[in-house]
TORPA-4810 file (N, C-alpha, C, O; in nm, 3 decimals):
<nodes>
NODE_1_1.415_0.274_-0.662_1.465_0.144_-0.701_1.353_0.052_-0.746_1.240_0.085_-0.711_X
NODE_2_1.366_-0.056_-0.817_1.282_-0.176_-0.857_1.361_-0.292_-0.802_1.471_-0.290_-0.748_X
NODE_3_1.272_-0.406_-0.829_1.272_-0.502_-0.790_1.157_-0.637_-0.877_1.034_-0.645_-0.877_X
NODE_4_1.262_-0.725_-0.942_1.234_-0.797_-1.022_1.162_-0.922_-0.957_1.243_-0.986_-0.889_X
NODE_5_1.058_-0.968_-0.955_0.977_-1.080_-0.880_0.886_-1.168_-0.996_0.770_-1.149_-1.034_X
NODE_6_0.977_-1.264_-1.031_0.885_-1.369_-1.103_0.919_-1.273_-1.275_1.022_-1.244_-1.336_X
NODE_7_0.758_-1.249_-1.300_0.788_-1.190_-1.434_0.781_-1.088_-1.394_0.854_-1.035_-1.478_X
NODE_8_0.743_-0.990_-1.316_0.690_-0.884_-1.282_0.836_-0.773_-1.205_0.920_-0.781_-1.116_X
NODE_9_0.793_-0.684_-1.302_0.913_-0.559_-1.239_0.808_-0.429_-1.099_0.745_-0.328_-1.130_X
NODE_10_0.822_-0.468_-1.001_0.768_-0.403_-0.901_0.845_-0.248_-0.855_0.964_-0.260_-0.883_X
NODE_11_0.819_-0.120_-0.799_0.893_-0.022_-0.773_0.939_-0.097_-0.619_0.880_-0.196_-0.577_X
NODE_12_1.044_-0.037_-0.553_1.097_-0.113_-0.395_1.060_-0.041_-0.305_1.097_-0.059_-0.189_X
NODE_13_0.993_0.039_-0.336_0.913_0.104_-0.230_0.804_0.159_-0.195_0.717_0.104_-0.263_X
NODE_14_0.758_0.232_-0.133_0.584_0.278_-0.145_0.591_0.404_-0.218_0.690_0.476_-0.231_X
NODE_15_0.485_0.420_-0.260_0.470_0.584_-0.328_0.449_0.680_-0.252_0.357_0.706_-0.174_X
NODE_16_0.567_0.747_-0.287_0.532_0.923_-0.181_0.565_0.989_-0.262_0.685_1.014_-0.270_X
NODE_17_0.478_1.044_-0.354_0.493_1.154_-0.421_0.389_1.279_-0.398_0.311_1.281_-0.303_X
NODE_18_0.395_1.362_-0.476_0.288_1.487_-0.421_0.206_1.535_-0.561_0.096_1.589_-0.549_X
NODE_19_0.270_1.511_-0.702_0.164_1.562_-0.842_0.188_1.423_-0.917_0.289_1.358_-0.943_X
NODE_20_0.057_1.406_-0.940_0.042_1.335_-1.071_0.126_1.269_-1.202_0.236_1.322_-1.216_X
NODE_21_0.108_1.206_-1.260_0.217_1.189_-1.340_0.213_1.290_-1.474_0.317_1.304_-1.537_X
NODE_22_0.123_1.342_-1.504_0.073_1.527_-1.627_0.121_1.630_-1.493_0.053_1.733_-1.503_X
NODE_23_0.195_1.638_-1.395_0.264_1.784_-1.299_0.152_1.785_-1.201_0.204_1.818_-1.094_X
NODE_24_0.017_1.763_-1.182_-0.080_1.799_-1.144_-0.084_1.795_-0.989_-0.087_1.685_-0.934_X
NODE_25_-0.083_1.917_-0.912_-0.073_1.858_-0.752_-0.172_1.751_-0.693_-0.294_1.753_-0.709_X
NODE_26_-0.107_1.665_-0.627_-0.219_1.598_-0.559_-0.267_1.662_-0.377_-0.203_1.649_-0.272_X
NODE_27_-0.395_1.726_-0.401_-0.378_1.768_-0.252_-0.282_1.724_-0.124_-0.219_1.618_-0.121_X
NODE_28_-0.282_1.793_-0.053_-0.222_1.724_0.070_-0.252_1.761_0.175_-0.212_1.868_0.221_X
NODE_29_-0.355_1.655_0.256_-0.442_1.681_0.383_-0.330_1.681_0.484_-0.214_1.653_0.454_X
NODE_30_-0.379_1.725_0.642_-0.254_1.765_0.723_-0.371_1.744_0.859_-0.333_1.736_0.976_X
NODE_31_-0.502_1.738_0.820_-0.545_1.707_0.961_-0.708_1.664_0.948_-0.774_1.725_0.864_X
NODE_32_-0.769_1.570_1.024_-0.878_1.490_1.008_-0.994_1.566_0.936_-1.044_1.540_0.826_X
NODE_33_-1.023_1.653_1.012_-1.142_1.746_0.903_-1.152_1.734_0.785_-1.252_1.709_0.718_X
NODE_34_-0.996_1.761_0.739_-1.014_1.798_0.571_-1.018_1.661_0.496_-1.033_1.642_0.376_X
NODE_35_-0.998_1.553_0.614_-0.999_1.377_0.559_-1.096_1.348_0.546_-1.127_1.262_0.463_X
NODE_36_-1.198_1.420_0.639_-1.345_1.369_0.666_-1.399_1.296_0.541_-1.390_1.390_0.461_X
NODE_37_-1.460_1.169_0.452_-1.527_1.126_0.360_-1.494_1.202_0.263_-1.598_1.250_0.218_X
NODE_38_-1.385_1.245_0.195_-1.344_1.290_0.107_-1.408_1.214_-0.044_-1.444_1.096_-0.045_X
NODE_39_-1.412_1.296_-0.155_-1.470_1.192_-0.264_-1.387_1.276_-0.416_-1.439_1.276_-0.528_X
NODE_40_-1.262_1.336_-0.386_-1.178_1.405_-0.443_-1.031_1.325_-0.429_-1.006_1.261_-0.327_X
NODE_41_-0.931_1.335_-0.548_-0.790_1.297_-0.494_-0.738_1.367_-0.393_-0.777_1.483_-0.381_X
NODE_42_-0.651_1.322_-0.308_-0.565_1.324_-0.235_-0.527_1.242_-0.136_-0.599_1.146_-0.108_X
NODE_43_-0.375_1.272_-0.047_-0.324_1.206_0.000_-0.269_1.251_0.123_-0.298_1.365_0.158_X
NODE_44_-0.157_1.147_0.231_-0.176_1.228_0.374_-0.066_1.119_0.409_-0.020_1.025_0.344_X
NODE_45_-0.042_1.163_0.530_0.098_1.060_0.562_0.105_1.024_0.689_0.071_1.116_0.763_X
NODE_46_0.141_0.911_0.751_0.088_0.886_0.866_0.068_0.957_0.945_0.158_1.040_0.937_X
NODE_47_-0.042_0.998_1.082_-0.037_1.093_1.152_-0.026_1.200_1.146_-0.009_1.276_1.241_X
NODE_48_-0.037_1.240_0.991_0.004_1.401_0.905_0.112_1.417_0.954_0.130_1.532_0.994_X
NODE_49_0.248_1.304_0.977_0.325_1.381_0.987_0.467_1.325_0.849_0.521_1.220_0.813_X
NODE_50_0.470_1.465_0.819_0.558_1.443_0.656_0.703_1.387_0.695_0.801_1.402_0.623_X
NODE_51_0.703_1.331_0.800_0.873_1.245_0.866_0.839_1.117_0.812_0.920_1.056_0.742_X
NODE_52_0.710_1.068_0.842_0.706_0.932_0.833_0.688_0.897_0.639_0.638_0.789_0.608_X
NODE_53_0.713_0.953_0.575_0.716_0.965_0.419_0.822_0.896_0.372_0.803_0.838_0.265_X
NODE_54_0.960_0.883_0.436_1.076_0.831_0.343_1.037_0.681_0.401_1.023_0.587_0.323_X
NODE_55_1.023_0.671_0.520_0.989_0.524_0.608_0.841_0.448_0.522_0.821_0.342_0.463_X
NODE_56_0.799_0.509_0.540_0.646_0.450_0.481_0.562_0.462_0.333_0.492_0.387_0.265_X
NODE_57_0.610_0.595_0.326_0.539_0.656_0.197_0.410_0.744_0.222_0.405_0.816_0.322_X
NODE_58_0.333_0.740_0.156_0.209_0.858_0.148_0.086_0.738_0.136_0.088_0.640_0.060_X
NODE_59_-0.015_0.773_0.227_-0.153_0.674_0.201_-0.220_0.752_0.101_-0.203_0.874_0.103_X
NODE_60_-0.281_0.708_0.028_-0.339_0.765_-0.059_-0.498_0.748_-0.080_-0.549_0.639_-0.056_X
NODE_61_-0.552_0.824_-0.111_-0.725_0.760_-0.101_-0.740_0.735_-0.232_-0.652_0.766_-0.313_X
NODE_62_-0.905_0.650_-0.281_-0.897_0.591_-0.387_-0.896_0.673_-0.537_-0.846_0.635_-0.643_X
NODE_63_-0.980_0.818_-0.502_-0.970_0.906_-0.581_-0.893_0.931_-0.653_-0.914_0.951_-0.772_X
NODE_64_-0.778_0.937_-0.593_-0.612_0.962_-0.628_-0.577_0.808_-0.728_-0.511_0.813_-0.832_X
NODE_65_-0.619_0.717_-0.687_-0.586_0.608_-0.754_-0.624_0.607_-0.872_-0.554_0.601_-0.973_X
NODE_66_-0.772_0.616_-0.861_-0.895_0.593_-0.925_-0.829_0.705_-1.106_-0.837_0.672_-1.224_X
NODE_67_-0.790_0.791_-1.062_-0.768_0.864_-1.201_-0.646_0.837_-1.288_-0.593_0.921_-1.360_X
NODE_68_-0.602_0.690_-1.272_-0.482_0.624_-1.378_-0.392_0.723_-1.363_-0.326_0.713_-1.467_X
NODE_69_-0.352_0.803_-1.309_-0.227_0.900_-1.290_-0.114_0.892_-1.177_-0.019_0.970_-1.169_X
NODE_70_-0.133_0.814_-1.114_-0.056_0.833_-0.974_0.052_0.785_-0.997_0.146_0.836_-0.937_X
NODE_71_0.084_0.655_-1.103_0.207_0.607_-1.062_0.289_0.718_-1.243_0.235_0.775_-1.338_X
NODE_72_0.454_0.692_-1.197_0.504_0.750_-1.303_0.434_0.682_-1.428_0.352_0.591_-1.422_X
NODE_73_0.500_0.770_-1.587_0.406_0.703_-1.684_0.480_0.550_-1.725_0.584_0.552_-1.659_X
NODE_74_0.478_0.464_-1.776_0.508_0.338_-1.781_0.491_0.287_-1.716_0.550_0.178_-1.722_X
NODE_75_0.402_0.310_-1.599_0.376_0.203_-1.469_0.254_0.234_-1.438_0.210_0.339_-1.485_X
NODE_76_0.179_0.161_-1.360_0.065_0.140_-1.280_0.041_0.074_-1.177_0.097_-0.029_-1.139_X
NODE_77_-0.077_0.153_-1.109_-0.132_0.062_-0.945_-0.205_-0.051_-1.029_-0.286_-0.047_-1.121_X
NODE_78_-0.144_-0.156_-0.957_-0.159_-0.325_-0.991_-0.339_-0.343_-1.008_-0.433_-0.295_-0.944_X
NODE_79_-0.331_-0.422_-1.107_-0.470_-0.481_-1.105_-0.498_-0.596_-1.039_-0.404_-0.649_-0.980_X
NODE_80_-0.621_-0.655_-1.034_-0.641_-0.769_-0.956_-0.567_-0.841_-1.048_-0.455_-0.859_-0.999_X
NODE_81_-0.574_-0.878_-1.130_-0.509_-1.002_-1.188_-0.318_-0.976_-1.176_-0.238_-1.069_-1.164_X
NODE_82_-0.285_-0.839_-1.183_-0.129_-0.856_-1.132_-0.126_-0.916_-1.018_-0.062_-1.021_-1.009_X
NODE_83_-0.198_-0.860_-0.901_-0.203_-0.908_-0.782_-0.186_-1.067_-0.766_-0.083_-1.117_-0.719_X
NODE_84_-0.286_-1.134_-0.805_-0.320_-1.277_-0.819_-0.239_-1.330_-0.871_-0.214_-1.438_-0.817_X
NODE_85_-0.137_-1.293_-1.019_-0.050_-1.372_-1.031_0.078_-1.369_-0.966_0.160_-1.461_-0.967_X
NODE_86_0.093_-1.227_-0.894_0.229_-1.229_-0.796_0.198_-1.363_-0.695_0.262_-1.467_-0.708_X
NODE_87_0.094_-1.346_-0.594_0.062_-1.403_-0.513_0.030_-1.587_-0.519_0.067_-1.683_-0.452_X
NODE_88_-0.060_-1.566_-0.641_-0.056_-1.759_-0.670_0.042_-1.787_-0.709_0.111_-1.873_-0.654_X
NODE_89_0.084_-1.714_-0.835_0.181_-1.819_-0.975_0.333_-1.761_-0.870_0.438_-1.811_-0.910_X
NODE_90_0.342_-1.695_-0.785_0.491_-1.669_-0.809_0.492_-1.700_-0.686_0.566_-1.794_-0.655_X
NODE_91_0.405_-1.631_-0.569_0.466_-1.662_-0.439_0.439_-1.752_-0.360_0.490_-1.780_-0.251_X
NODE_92_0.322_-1.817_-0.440_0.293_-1.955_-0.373_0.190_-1.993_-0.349_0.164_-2.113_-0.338_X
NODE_93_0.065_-1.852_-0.328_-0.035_-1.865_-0.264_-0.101_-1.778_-0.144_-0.041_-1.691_-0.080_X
NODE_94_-0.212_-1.809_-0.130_-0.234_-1.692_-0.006_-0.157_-1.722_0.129_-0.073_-1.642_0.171_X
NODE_95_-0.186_-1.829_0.189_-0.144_-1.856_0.311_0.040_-1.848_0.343_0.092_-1.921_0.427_X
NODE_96_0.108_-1.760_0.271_0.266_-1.747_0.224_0.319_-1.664_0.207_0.416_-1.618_0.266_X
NODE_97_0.252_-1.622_0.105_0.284_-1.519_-0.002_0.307_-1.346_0.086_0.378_-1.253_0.045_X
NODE_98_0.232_-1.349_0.195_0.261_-1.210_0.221_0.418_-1.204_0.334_0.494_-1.108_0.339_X
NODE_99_0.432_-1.325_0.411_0.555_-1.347_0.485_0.683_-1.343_0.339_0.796_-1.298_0.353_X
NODE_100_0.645_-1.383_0.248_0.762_-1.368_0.097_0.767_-1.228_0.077_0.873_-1.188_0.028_X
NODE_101_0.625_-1.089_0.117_0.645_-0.971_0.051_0.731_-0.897_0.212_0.828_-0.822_0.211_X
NODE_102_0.681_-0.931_0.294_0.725_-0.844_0.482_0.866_-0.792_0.429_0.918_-0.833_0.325_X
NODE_103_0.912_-0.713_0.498_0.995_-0.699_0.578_1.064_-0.772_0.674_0.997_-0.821_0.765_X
NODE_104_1.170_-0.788_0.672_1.231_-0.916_0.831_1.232_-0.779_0.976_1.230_-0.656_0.989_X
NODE_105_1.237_-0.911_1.065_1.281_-0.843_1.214_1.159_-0.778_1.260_1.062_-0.765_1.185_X
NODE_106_1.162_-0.728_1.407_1.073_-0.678_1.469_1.125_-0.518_1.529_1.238_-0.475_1.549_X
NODE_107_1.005_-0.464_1.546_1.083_-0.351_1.668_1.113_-0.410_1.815_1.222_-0.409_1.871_X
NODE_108_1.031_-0.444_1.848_1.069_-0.554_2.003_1.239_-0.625_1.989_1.309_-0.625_2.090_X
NODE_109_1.283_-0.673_1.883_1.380_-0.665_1.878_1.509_-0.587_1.798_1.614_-0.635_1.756_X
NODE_110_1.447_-0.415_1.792_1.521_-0.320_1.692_1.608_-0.326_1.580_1.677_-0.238_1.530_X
NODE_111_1.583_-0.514_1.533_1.582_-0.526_1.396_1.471_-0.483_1.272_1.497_-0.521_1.158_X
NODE_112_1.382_-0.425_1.290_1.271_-0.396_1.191_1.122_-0.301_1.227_1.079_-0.305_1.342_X
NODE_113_1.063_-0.234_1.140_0.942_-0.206_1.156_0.835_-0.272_1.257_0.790_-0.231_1.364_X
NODE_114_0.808_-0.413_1.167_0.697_-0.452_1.239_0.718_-0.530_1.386_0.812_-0.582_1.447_X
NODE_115_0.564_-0.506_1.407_0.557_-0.556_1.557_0.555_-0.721_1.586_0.497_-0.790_1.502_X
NODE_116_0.619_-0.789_1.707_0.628_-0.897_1.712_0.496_-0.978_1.680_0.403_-0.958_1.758_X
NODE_117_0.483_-1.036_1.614_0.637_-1.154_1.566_0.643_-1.177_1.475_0.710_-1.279_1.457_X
NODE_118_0.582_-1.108_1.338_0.616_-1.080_1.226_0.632_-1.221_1.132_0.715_-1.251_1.045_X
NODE_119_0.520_-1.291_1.186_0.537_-1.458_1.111_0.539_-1.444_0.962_0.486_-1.370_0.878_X
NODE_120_0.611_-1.532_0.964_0.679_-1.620_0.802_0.747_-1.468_0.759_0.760_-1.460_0.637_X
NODE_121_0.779_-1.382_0.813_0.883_-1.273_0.711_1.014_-1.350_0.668_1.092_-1.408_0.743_X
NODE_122_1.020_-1.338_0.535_1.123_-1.380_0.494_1.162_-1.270_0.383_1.275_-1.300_0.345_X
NODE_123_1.126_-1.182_0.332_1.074_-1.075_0.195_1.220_-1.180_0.106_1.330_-1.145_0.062_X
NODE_124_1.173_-1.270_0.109_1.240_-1.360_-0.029_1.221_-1.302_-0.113_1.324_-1.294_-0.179_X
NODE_125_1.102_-1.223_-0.180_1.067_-1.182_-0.279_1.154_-1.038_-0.312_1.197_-1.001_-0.422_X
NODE_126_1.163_-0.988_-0.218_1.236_-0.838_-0.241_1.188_-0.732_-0.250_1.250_-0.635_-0.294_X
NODE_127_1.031_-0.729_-0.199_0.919_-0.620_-0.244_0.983_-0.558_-0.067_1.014_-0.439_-0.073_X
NODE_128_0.997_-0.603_0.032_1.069_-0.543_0.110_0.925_-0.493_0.180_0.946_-0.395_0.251_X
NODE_129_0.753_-0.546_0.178_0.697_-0.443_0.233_0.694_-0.418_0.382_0.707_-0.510_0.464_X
NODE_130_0.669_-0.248_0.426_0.684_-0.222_0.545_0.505_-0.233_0.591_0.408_-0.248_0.517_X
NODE_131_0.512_-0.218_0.745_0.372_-0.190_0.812_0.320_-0.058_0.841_0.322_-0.004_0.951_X
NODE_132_0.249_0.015_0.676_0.262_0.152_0.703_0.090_0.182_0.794_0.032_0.290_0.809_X
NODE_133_0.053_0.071_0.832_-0.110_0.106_0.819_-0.165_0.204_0.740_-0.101_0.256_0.648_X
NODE_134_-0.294_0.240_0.771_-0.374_0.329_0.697_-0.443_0.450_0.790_-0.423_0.465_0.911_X
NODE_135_-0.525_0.531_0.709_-0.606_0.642_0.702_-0.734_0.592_0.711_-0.756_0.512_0.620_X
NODE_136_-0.849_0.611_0.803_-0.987_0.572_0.773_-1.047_0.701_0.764_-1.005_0.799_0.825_X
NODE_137_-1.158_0.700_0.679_-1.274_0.744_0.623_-1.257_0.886_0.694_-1.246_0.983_0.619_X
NODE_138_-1.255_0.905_0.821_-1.241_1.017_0.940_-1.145_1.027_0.936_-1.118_1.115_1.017_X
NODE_139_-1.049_0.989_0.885_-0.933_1.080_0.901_-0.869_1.030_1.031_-0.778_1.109_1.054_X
NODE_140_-0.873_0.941_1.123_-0.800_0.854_1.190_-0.710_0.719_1.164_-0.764_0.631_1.097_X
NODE_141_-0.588_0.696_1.207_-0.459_0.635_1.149_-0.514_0.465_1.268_-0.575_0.460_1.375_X
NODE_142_-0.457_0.360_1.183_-0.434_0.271_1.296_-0.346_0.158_1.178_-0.364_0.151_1.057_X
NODE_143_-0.264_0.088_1.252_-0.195_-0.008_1.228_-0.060_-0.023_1.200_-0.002_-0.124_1.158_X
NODE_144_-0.009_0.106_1.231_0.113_0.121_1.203_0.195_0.020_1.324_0.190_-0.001_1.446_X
NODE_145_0.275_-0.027_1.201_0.376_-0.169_1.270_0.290_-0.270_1.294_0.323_-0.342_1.388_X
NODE_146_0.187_-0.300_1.238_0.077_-0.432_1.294_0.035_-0.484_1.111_0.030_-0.599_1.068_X
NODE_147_0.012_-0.365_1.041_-0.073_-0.422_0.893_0.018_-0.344_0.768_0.116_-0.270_0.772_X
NODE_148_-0.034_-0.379_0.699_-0.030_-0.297_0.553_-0.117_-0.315_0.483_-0.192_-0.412_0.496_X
NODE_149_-0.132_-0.203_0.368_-0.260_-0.207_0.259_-0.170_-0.146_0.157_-0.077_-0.069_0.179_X
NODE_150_-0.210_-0.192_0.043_-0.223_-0.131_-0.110_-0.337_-0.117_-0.143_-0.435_-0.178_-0.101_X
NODE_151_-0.331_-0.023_-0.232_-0.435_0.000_-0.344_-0.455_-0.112_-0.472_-0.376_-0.093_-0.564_X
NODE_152_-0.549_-0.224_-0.492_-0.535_-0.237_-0.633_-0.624_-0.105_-0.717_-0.677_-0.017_-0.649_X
NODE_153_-0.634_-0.104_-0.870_-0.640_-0.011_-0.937_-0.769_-0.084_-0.983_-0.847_-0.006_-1.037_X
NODE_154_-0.819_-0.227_-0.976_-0.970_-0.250_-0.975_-1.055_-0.201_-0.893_-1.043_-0.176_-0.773_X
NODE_155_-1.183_-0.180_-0.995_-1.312_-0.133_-0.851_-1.365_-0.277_-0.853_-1.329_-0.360_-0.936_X
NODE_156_-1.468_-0.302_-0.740_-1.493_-0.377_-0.721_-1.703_-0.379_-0.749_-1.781_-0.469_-0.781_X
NODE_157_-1.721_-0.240_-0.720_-1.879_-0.194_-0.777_-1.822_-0.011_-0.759_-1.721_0.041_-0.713_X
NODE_158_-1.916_0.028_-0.805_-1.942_0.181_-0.814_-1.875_0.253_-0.689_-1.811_0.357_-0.694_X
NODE_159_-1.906_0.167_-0.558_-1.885_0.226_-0.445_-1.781_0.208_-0.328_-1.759_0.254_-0.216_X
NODE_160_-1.718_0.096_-0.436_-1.601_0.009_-0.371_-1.476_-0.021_-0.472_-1.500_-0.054_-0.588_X
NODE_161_-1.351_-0.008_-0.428_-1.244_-0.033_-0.476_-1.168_-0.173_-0.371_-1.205_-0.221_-0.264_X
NODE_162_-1.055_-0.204_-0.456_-1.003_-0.331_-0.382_-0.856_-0.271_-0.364_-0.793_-0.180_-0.417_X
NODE_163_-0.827_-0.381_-0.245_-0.693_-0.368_-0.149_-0.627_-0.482_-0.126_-0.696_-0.583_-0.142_X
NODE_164_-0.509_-0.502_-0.090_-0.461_-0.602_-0.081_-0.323_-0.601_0.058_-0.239_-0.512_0.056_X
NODE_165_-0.321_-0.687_0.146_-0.220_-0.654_0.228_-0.191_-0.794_0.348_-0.243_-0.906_0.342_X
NODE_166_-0.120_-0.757_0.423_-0.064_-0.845_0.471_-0.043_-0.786_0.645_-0.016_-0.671_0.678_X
NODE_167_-0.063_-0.892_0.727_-0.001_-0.812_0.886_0.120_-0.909_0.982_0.206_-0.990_0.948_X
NODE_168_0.083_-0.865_1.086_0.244_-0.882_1.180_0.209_-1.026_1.212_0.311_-1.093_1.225_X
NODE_169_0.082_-1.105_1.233_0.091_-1.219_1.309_0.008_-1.341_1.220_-0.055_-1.429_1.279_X
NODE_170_0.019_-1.331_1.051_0.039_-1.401_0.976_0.124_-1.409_0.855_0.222_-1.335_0.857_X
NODE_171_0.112_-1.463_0.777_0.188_-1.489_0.671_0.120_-1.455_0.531_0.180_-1.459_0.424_X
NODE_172_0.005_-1.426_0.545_-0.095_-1.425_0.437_-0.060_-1.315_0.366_0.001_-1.223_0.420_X
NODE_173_-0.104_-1.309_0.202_-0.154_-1.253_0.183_-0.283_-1.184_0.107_-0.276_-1.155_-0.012_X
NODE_174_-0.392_-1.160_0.178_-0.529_-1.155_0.098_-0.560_-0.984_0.047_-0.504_-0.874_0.050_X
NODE_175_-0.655_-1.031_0.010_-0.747_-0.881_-0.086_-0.878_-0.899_-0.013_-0.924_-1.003_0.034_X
NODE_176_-0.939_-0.754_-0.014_-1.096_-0.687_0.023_-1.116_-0.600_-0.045_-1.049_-0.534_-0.124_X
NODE_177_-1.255_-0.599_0.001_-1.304_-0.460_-0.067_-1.290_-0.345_0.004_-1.278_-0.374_0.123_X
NODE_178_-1.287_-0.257_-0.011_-1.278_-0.117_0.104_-1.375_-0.029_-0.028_-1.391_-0.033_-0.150_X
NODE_179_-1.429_0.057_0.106_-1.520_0.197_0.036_-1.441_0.290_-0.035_-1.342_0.323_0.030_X
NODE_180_-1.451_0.345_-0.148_-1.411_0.438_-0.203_-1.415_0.580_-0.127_-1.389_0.681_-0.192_X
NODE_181_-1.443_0.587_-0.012_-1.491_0.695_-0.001_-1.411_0.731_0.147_-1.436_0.679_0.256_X
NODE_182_-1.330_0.813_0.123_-1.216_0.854_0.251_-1.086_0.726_0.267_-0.964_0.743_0.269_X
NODE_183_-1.148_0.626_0.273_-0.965_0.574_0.355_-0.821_0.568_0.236_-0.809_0.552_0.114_X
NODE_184_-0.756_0.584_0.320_-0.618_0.538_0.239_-0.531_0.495_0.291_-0.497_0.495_0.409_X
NODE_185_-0.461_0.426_0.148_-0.345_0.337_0.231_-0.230_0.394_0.111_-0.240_0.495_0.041_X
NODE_186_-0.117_0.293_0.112_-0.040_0.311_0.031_-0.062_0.226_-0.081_-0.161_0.157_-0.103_X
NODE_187_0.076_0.241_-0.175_0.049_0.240_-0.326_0.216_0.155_-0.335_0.325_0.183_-0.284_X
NODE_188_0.178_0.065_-0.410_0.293_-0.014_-0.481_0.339_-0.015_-0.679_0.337_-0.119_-0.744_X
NODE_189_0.360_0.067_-0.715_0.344_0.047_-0.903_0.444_-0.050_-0.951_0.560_-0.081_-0.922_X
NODE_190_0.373_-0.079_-1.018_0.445_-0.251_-1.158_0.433_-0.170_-1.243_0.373_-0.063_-1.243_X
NODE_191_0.504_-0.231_-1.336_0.545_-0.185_-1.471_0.488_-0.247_-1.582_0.490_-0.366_-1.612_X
NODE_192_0.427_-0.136_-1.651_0.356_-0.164_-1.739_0.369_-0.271_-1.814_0.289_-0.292_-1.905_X
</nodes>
């Protein structure tokens, strides 16, 4: 599904796919070793376990990003400047804008994903995002029901790519830099 926000046509959910948009498999790690500082595409799913895929989607490392292929063809992982104009021109701003992208409800109260108290969720916007956390560098998971990350499709230097996300006990939503080298998160594609 999509989802229309401002000018911008967003996909409604995270990316879990497994080849490329040319057929091409994208590996698929299943346990920390083979995560270890990876500097190749591929991707992995929370806890390696392939249940949590329809709920969350697939984290993906930057490699995988990094080669303009991941999302179907007519679409792409957001650039900084998509990012920036969802977030200023449409949703308001940083200190807002990510309670406009959440998910509503809590698990504490088995209305929702994230963990209490899930400030300013309102997903006014309709991007609907969940708290899939991420993959670090080693191949260890943390944040599930507490954060989220995307990929943007800018680097930031040679050795760094940028991210963007939002968690359970603000409203924000900001961007960093993260290392190119092992972590992953998930993937949101806009339309070209």
């Amino acid at each position: 599904g999509t989802v229309i926000i401002g000018d911008q046509l967003w996909m409604a959910k995270n990316l879990k796919i497994s080849t490329f948009n040319d057929g091409t498999p994208i590996p698929f790690v299943t346990d920390a070793p083979n995560w270890l500082n990876l500097t190749s595409p591929a991707f992995c799913m929370y806890d390696y376990n392939i249940d949590n895929a329809d709920i969350y989607g697939g984290l993906y490392n930057w490699y995988a990003v990094g080669t303009g292929k991941l999302c179907p063809v007519g679409w792409h992982v957001p650039t900084l400047e998509d990012y920036i104009h969802l977030r200023d021109d449409i949703l308001g701003g940083f200190e807002i804008a990510g309670g406009k992208i959440k998910a509503t409800g809590t698990l504490e109260e088995s209305n929702g994903l994230w963990h209490y108290p899930n400030t300013g969720a309102t997903n006014e916007s309709g991007f609907t995002g969940v708290p899939a956390g991420s993959v670090s560098r080693y191949g260890t998971f943390g944040g599930l029901g507490y954060q989220t990350n995307w990929w943007l499709s800018t680097e930031l230097d040679i050795n760094n790519g940028l991210r963007y996300g939002t968690n359970n006990d603000n409203a924000y939503l900001g961007h960093a830099y993260t290392s190119k080298v092992g972590g992953g998160f998930s993937v949101r594609c806009i339309k070209d």
